[in-house]
LOBAKE-790854 format. One record per residue (C-alpha): y, x, z; residue in one letter. Coordinates in steps of 0.5 Angstrom, whole numbers, plus 500, padded with zeros to 3 digits. Example, Ala and Ser with C-alpha at 12.3 -4.5 7.8 and 13.67 -1.06 7.14 Angstrom:
491525516a
498527514s
! end
This chain:
468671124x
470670132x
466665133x
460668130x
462675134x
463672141x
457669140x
453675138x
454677145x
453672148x
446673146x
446680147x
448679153x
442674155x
437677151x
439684156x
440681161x
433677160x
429683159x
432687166x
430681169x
423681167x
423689169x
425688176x
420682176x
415686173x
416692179x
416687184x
409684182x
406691181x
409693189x
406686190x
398688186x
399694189x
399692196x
396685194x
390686200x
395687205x
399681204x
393678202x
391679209x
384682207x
385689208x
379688215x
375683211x
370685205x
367681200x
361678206x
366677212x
371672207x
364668205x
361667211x
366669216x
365675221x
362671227x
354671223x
355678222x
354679230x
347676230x
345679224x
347687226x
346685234x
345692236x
353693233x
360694234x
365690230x
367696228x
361699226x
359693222x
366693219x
365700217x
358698214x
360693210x
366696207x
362701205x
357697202x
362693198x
365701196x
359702191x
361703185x
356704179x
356709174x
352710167x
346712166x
341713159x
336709158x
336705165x
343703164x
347704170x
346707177x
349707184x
354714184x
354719188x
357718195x
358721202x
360716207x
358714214x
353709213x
351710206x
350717203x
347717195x
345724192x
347726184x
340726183x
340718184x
336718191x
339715196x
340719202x
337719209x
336725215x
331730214x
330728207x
325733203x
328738198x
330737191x
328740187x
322738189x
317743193x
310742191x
307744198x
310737200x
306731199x
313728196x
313719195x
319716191x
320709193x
323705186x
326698186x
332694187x
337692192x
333691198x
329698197x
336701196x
337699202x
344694201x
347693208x
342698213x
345704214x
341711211x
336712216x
335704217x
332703210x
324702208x
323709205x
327712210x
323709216x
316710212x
318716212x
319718220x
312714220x
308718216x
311724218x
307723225x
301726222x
303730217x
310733217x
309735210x
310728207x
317727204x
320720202x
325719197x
329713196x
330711188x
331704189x
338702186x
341695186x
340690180x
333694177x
327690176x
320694174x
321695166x
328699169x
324703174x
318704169x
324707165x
327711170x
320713173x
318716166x
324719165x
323723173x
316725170x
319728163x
326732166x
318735171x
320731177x
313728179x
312726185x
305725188x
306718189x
310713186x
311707190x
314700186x
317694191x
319689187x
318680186x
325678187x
330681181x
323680176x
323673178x
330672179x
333674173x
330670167x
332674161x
329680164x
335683161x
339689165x
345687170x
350689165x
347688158x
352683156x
358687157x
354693153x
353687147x
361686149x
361694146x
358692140x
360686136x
367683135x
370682141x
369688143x
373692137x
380694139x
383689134x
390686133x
389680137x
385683142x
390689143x
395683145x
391680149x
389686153x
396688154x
398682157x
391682161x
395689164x
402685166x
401685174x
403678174x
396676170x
393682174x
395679181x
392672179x
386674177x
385678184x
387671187x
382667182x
377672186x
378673192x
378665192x
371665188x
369670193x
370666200x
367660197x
360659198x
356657193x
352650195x
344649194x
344645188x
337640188x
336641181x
333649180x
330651174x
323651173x
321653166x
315654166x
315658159x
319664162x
315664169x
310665164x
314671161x
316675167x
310675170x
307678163x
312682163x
312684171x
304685169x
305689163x
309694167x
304695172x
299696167x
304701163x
306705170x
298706172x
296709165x
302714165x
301715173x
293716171x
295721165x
299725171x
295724177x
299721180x
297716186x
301708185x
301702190x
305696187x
308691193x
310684192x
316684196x
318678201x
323673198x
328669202x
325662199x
318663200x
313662206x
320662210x
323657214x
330656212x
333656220x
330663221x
335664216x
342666217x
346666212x
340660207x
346657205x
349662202x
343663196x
345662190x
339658185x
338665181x
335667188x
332660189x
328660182x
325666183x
320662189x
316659182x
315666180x
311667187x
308660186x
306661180x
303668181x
299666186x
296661184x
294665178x
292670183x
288665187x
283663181x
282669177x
287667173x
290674172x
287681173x
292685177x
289692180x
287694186x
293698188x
298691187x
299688195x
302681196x
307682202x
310675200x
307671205x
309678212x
315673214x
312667216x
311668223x
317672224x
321669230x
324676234x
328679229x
334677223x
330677217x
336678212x
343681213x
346676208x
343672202x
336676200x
338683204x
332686209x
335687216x
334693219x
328690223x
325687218x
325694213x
321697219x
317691219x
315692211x
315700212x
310698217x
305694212x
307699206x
305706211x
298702212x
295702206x
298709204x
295712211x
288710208x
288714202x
294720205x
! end
């Protein structure tokens, strides 16, 4: 019996002192993932520095401080999503220094028009994905917010509100637009810029579809298996090398691979789709008497050479395949292969030439020169019918 005793508390006191230790080892590790950005040294970079280094981004914000484009870019980086019905997800509303979001979902800018909207106004919302948003230019540096200004030079009743939202294509903004028009917010212009998320995401699926089917099968269930599993995934530990896992994949940049997908079958489909939509849009816009324009938006693997591209070597093949889209549509354009309507404008090719200015302020983003530039071509053809 003695031996059995002194046994059992030498376990005892194994088992105790094991179970302190993994405590302080876990307090330690969750000050460690508390703090794991300033160990880390990666408290005065964001996702774009540590892939591409600080130094580039001098060219492409030449009229910038360090520290104004340490600001911005952070700023980026602190856009977090929120949901919404039927379109799936949409950036939250936001005061920052450069980027300011409204809860109505518009992106903000100086001398924005009401909302509710005032009908005495002439009232333009602008729908399309990132590069619409306006994802790393300032408020007052995005396309709505500069064709705004621009068209305000003959007519100060003219109000310009920013709906683009990263990661949407046309379907979205088709959704998005009728959802506007059914709560009584209708515009009395509704500009659509789209091209690169169309041909880029080739199942033409929302961003974030996958983890919402997550939600609904199996996987998803809170079973006993999947509690544990979350349970450990909650040690600090595990939190702490998934972080490192990241950030390690963050600061990589992913290399041009030569073989990009060319599917003939969902080119095919995504212009159909891209098609489809504008043919939908125009129905209930006519129905409403609303004005529409569509504008095919410049991309950066098309009609651009890559050395007036700073950061070329940063897209990714999602970006690349999407210049066969482009390929494809104008070669259907071209020889009447396709009846697009009279208000569709090919803006791919605006970039060509360009040599004065940075195009992109990092893989597929418009500089805030080029926004210009593009608001420019847009305000054009809108002062024709205005």
């Amino acid at each position: 019996m003695t031996n059995i005793k002194q046994h059992y508390i030498k376990t005892s006191i194994f088992l105790t002192n094991c179970f302190l230790i993994f405590i302080i080892l876990s307090c330690i590790f969750q000050i460690l993932y508390i703090f794991e950005k300033k160990i880390l040294n990666l408290s005065n970079k964001t996702s774009l520095t540590k892939k591409y280094g600080e130094e580039v981004f001098k060219k492409a914000y030449p009229k910038y401080s360090t520290d104004q484009i340490n600001i911005l870019l952070k700023e980026r980086d602190d856009l977090p999503l929120e949901y919404e019905p039927y379109t799936q997800f949409k950036e939250k509303a936001k005061i920052g220094t450069y980027y300011n979001i409204s809860p109505f979902g518009y992106r903000i800018h100086s001398n924005n028009g009401p909302f509710p909207l005032d009908n005495n106004n002439t009232n333009i919302f602008i729908f399309g994905g990132s590069t619409s948003f306006g994802y790393g230019v300032e408020d007052n540096a995005t396309i709505p917010a500069i064709l705004q200004k621009k068209l305000q030079q003959t007519n100060k009743n003219i109000f310009v509100y920013n709906f683009g939202r990263g990661g949407y294509f046309s379907t979205q903004e088709r959704i998005l637009f009728e959802n506007l028009i059914i709560s009584g917010i209708q515009p009395d212009i509704a500009i659509f810029l789209d091209g690169l998320n169309d041909f880029s995401f080739q199942d033409n699926l929302p961003l974030h579809t996958k983890k919402i089917e997550k939600m609904f099968n199996t996987e998803g269930l809170i079973t006993k298996q999947n509690a544990i599993k979350r349970l450990i995934e909650s040690y600090p530990l595990i939190k702490i090398y998934q972080h490192y896992k990241q950030w390690r994949a963050s600061s990589q940049i992913q290399l041009n691979s030569t073989q990009i997908e060319n599917n003939n079958s969902i080119i095919e489909k995504n212009i159909q789709i891209y098609k489809n939509n504008i043919d939908l849009i125009n129905i209930i816009a006519k129905a409403k008497n609303i004005k529409t324009y569509f504008f095919l938006q410049p991309i950066p693997t098309y009609k651009l050479d890559p050395k007036q591209h700073l950061f070329y070597q940063g897209i990714n093949n999602q970006i690349h395949s999407a210049k066969f889209g482009y390929i494809s549509l104008k070669k259907k354009i071209d020889s009447n292969k396709i009846s697009l309507p009279q208000n569709f404008f090919w803006l791919a090719d605006i970039q060509k030439n360009i040599i004065d200015f940075p195009l992109y302020i990092d893989s597929c983003h418009y500089s805030a020169e080029f926004s210009k530039f593009i608001a420019k071509k847009i305000a054009k053809e809108l002062e024709k019918n205005i």
